[in-house]
Every structure is written in C-alpha cells, then in structure tokens.
C-alpha positions in Angstrom: 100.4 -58.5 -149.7 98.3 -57.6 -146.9 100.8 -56.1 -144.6 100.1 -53.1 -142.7 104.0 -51.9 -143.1 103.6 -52.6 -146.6 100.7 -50.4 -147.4 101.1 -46.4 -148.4 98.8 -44.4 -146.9 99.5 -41.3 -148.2 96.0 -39.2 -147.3 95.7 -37.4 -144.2 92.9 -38.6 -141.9 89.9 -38.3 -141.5 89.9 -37.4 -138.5 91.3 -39.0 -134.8 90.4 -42.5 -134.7 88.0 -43.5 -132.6 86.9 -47.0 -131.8 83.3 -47.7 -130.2 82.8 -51.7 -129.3 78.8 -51.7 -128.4 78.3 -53.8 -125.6 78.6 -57.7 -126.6 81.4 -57.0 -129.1 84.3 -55.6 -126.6 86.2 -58.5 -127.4 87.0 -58.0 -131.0 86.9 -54.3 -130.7 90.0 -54.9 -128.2 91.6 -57.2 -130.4 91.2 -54.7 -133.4 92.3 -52.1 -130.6 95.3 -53.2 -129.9 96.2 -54.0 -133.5 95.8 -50.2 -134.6 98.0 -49.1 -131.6 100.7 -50.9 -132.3 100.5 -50.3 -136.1 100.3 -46.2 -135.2 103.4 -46.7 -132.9 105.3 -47.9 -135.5 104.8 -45.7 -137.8 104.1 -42.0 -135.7 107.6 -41.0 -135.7 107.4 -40.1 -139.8 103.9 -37.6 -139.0 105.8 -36.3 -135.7 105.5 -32.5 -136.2 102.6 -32.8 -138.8 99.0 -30.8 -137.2 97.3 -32.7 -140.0 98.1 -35.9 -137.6 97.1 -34.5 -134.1 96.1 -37.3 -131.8 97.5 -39.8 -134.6 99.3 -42.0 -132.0 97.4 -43.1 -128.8 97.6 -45.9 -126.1 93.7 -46.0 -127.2 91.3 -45.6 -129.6 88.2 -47.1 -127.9 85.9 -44.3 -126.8 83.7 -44.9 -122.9 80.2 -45.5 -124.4 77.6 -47.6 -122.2 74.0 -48.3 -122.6 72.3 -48.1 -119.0 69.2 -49.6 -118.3 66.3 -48.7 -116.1 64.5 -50.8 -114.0 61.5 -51.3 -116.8 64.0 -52.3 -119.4 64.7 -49.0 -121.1 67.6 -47.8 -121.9 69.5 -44.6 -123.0 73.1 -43.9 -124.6 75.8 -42.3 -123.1 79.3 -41.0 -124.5 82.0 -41.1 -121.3 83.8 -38.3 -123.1 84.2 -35.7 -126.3 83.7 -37.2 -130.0 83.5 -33.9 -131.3 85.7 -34.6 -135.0 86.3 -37.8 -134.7 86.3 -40.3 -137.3 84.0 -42.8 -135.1 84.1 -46.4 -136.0 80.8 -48.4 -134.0 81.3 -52.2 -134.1 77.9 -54.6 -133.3 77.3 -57.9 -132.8 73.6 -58.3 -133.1 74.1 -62.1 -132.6 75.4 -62.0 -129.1 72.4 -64.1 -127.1 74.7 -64.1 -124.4 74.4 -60.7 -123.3 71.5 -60.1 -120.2 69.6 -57.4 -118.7 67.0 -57.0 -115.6 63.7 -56.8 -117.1 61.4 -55.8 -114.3 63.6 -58.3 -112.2 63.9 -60.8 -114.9 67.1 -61.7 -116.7 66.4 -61.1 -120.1 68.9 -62.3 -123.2 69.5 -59.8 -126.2 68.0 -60.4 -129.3 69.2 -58.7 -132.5 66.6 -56.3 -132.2 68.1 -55.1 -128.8 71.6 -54.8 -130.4 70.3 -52.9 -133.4 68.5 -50.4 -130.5 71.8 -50.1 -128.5 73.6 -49.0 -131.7 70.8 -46.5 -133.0 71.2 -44.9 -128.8 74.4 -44.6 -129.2 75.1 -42.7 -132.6 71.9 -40.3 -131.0 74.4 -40.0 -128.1 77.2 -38.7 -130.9 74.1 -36.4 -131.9 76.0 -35.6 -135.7 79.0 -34.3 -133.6 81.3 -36.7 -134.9 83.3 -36.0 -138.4 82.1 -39.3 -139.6 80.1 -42.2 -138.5 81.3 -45.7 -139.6 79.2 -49.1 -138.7 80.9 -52.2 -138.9 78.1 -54.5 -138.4 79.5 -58.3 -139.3 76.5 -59.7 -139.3 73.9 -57.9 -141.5 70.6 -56.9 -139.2 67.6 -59.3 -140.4 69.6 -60.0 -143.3 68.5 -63.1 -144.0 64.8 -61.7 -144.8 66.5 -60.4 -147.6 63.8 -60.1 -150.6 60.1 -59.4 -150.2 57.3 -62.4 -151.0 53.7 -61.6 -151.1 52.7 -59.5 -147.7 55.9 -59.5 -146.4 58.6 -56.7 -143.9 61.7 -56.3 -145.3 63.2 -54.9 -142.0 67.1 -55.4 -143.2 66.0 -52.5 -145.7 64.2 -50.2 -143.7 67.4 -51.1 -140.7 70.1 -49.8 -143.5 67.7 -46.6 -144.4 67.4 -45.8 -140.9 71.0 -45.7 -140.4 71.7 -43.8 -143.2 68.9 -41.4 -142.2 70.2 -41.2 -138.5 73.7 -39.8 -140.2 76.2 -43.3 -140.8 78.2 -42.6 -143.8 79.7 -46.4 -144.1 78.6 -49.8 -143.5 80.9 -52.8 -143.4 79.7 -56.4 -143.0 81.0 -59.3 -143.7 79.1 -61.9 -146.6 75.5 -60.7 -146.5 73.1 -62.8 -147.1 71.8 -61.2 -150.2 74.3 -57.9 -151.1 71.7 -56.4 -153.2 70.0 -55.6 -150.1 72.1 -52.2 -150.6 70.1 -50.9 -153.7 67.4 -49.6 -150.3 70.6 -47.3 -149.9 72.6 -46.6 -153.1 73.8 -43.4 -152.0 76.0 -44.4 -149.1 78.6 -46.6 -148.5 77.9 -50.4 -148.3 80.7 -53.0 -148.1 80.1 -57.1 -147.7 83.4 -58.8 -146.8 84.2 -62.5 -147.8 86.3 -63.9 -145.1 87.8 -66.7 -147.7 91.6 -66.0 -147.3 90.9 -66.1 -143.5 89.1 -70.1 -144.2 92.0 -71.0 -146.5 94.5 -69.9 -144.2 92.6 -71.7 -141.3 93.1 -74.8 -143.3 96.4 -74.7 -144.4 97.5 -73.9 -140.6 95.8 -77.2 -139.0 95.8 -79.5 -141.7 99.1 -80.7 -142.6 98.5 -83.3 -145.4 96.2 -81.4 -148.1 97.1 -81.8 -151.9 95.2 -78.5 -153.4 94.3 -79.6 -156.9 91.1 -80.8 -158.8 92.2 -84.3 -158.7 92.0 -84.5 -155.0 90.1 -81.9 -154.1 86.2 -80.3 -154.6 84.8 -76.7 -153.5 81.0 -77.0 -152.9 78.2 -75.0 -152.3 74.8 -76.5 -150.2 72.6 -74.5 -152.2 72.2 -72.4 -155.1 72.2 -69.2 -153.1 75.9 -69.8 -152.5 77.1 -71.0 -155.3 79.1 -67.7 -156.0 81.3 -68.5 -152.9 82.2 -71.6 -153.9 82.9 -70.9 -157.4 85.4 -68.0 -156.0 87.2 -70.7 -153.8 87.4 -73.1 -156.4 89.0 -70.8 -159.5 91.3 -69.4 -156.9 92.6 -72.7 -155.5 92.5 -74.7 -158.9 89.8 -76.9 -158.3 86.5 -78.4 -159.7 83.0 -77.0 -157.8 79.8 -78.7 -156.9 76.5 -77.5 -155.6 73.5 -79.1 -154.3 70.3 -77.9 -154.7 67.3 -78.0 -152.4 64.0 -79.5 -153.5 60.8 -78.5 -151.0 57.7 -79.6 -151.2 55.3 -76.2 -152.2 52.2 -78.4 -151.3 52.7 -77.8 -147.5 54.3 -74.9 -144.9 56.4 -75.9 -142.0 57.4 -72.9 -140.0 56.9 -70.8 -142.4 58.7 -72.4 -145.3 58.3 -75.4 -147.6 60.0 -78.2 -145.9 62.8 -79.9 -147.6 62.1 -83.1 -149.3 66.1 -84.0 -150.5 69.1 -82.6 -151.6 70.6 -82.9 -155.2 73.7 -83.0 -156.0 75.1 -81.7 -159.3 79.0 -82.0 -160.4 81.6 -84.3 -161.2 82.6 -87.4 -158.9 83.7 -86.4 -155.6 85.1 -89.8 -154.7 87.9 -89.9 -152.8 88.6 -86.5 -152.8 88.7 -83.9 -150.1 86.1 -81.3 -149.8 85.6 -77.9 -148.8 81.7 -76.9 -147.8 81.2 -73.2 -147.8 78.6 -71.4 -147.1 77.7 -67.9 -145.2 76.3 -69.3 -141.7 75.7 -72.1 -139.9 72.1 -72.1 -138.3 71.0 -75.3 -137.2 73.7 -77.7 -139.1 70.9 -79.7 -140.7 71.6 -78.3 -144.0 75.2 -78.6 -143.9 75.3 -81.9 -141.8 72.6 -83.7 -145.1 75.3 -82.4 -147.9 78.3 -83.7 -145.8 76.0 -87.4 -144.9 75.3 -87.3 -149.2 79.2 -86.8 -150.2 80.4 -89.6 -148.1 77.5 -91.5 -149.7 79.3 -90.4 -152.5 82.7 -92.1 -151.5 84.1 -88.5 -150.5 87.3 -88.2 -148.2 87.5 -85.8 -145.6 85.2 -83.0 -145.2 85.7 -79.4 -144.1 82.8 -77.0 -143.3 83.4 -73.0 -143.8 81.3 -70.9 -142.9 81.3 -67.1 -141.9 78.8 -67.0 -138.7 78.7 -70.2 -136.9 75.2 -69.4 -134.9 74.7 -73.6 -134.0 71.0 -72.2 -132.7 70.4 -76.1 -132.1 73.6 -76.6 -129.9 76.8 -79.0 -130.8 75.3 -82.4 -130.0 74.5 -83.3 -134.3 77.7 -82.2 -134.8 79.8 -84.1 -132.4 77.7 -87.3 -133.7 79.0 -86.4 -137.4 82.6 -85.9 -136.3 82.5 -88.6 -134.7 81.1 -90.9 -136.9 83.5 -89.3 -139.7 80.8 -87.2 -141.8 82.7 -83.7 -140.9 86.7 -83.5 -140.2 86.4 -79.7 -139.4 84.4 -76.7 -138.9 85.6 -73.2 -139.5 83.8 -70.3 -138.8 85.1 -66.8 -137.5 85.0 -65.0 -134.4 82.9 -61.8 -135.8 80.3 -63.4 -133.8 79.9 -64.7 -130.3 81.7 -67.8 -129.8 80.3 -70.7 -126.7 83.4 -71.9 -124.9 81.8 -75.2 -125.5 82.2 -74.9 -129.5 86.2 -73.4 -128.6 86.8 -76.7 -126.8 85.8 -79.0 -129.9 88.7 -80.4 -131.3 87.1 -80.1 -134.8 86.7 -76.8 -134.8 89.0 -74.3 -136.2 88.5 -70.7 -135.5 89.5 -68.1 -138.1 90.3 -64.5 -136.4 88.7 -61.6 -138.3 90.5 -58.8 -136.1 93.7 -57.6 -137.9 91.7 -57.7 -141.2 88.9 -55.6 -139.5 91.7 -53.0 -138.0 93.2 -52.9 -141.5 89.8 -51.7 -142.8 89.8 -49.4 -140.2 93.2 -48.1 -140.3 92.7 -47.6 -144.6 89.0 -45.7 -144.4 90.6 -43.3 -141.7 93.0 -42.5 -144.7 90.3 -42.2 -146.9 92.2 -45.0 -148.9 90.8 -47.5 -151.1 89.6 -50.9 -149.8 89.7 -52.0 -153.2 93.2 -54.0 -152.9 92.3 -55.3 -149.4 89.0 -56.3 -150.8 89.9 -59.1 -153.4 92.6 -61.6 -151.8 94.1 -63.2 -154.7 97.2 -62.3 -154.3 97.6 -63.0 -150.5 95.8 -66.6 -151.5 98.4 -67.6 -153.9 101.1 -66.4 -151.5 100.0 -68.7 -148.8 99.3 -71.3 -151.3 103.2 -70.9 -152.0 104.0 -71.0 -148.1 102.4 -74.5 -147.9 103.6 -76.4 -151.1 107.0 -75.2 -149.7 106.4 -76.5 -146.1 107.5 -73.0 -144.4 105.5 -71.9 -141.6 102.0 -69.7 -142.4 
C-alpha cells in the first residue's frame, strides 16, 4: 500500500532534503512541503542521536531561491542561503502562462522556454555544490516534438542533454509524451510517472453509482499514440478497451500538420456503457470533445475524460457546451500544472492532487530507495477498487 508509515526506508540519506519550487510552481512544492514535514516528524524520534540523519527533521525543506529580473528582461539566479551537501530536489512548471514579468515596461507572460531558462539559472546558482541535483519537471520540456521528421529540432532532446551536461543526476516527469525520448540520455536517471491511480481514485470519490466491469463499462484511447494507457486501465479495472484512430489528409498542411479528416473507431459496442477517455493532455479539447460527440453517436452512457495536463489553450467555452448538452460527464486532470480558477469552478471538473505522490518520490530517492513499488499501482488500484464495491469511504 502506498503509505508513507508503511514503507521501510532503511538507507541513510542522501543528504539533507532540500526542496526548490521555481517560480510558478510554489503551490505544489508547498503542498509536497508540508507533506514531508509532517512525514519526518513522525518518524525523527527513531534516527534521534544518529549523525547519519543530521538535519533529518525540519519545519522546512524549501530552500530561498529567486530569479530577479532587470529592467531589459534578463535575469540571473540567486540561492538565499547554503546548499552545500544537500540532496536538492528543483520542481518546474514550464506550463505556467500565468506567471509575468516587465519587459522594457511591458508585461510579458512566461513561455516554456522562460521556465526551462529559470531552472538552468538556478542549478548555475547551486554551481555543482549540491550532493545531488534532482528535476521533477511534470510536464516534459517540448516534449510533444518528440521524434524528428525531415529538417526538423528535436529541442526536448538537446533540453534533457543539457541538463544532464549542466550536472542533474534525476529527472521525474509525469506521462511523457513519447518516453523514448530518454535514449538522448541513457546514462542518467529518467522516470515518466502515470498518474492512473490518482484518475481512478478521482472517479470513485465523486461518482457514486459506477459498476466497474466490461459489461458496463469501456477504457478508450483517442488515438493510437495512447493506446498503451488505456490498455493499462482497462486490464487493471477488468474491462474491454477501444481506440480511435485519426485519419488526415497528407494532400494538404494546416499549421504545420495534415488536418484531420474523421475519427475511426475500432472495438466492441460501447452502447450503453460508461466510458473512461484517457489520454496524456488536453490541448484544445477538439480531439477529445470529436471521440466523446462519436461514442454518444454510438449510444454510449456517460463519459469521463482523464487526462494528465489539462492545458484548455482554447479556453472552457467547447466544453461547457458538451457538458451541457451531455457529451462529457467529467473531466479529470491533475494539478502538476497551472490550474484557472475558472476550470476549479466547473462543476464537471474533478481535480486529481499529485502532491503526496510527488513527496513520496521525494522522500524514497532521498533514501536512495527504489521507486519500483511506488511506480506500478496495482495493488493500491485493487485496494480502492475493494473500498468502493464495499461502500466505505476512499
């Protein structure tokens, strides 16, 4: 079970924990925060007298770090205090649009690429003082170029080299786009996350009424690319899977891409069932709002959409039309990203908290322990599975 109490961590640490949230990401790096002080204040009392475990307990992990700008828009990194020996841990949200800086006297929004610069400052702020140099980046950088075409970049491998070059020794992120975007660094460490117990528990918690078989109930991926996700959800819940598949016209480019001409559906009847729609991110919706308009074509029941990063780079509007015209019951997506108080407010939306499972992570590398177990949810699926059939409280 995925219980902190529960878990033996036997290895000393690394070294003291330290916790740096880059700016845009303080809110889950408190969250995680306070989750590993409490944790260490339970259990301090048995490493007491033990050097090994100097510093162990604090009232903080998070280290001062800031990114100050000058008037032109550059910026530098700046540590508020010693790192020397630390195990550091940097968290990043590159998808935080919401974060602004003066720009000659303009306000100017942060794109990815200024995240990914305001993390690289900042570990040449540690300046290889650190003991080790963790990057728990939940959304891959430029991962979704992830596989070169013709004259193409492929910046999500040159952004992992870099890293690894600069002196990071793990990256965590959660469902990459493509995970065989690692072979640029086979050498170093390089974990993608599935968030599926955090969806299924989501679920279970808000929807009361669910019967979780494959007579009344379908997993399915939107496109090929995903079809490993849904298979996962399906074998683990006991159901049947579907996928749909794009077909683009190659005779023209749209923005770059072949536009979509239809989606095709392939797998058994879906009438009158439930279904689950998972995928990694929601961009636009289009995609996800066509699959859910062609299963209630196809006489489907309710529909929930899963997906890791909710982006909605179009806005809510398509979305509150399909709810309300009864194409989607419920979104899920998690909070490893920044979330609009406008999509917290919709009452279709169900957000699925990533933080304990991040300070668990956390907590287990400082031991030098294996992620393995926390890794592959099976067990913690079925248990919740149990909770609900039973009617006890999850």
């Amino acid at each position: 079970m995925l219980s902190r109490s529960e878990r033996i961590l036997e290895n000393i640490p690394v070294g003291s924990l330290g916790i740096i949230p880059l700016l845009g990401c303080e809110e889950l790096g408190n969250k995680v925060n306070d989750y590993l002080v409490k944790w260490r204040r339970e259990s301090a009392h048995e490493h007491k007298n033990d050097v090994a475990f100097s510093g162990y307990e604090k009232e903080n992990y998070l280290i001062n770090a800031s990114v100050p700008r000058f008037g032109s828009g550059e910026a530098k990194g700046i540590l508020g205090e010693s790192v020397r020996g630390k195990d550091i841990y940097l968290m990043v949200d590159v998808c935080n649009y919401n974060v602004t800086y003066s720009l000659t006297g303009n306000t100017n929004h942060m794109s990815p690429d200024d995240h990914f610069q305001n993390l690289k400052r900042i570990i040449a702020a540690v300046g290889g003082k650190g003991r080790r140099i963790n990057v728990i980046m939940p959304f891959l950088y430029e991962s979704r170029q992830h596989k070169r075409t013709s004259r193409e970049s492929l910046d999500c491998a040159l952004a992992l080299q870099e890293l690894v070059r600069m002196g990071v020794d793990n990256i965590i992120t959660f469902d990459a786009h493509d995970p065989r975007v690692s072979n640029a660094i086979p050498l170093s460490g390089f974990e993608t996350i599935s968030p599926t117990y955090q969806f299924i528990k989501g679920l279970l918690r808000n929807v009361k009424d669910l019967q979780i078989d494959s007579e009344h109930m379908m997993a399915i991926s939107p496109d090929e690319g995903g079809t490993n996700r849904a298979v996962y959800l399906a074998n683990v819940l006991g159901l049947d899977m579907g996928m749909f598949y794009k077909r683009r016209d190659y005779t023209q480019i749209v923005n770059g891409r072949n536009p979509i001409v239809a989606h095709e559906f392939l797998g058994s009847s879906v009438e009158g069932k439930d279904v689950i729609i998972i995928d990694d991110m929601i961009s636009s919706g289009d995609s996800i709002i066509e699959v859910a308009t062609e299963l209630k074509r196809r006489k489907a029941n309710r529909i929930f959409a899963a997906a890791t990063f909710g982006l909605f780079t179009n806005g809510m509007e398509k979305f509150d039309k399909a709810y309300e015209e009864g194409i989607i019951n419920g979104i899920l997506t998690t909070n490893l990203i920044y979330q609009t108080p406008n999509l917290l407010s919709k009452p279709y939306y169900i957000n699925c908290d990533m933080s304990k499972y991040i300070a668990l992570i956390i907590d287990t590398l400082n031991h030098d322990g294996s992620l393995s177990e926390i890794l592959s949810p099976n067990e913690r699926i079925q248990n919740v599975l149990q909770k609900y059939k039973n009617g006890e409280t999850i």
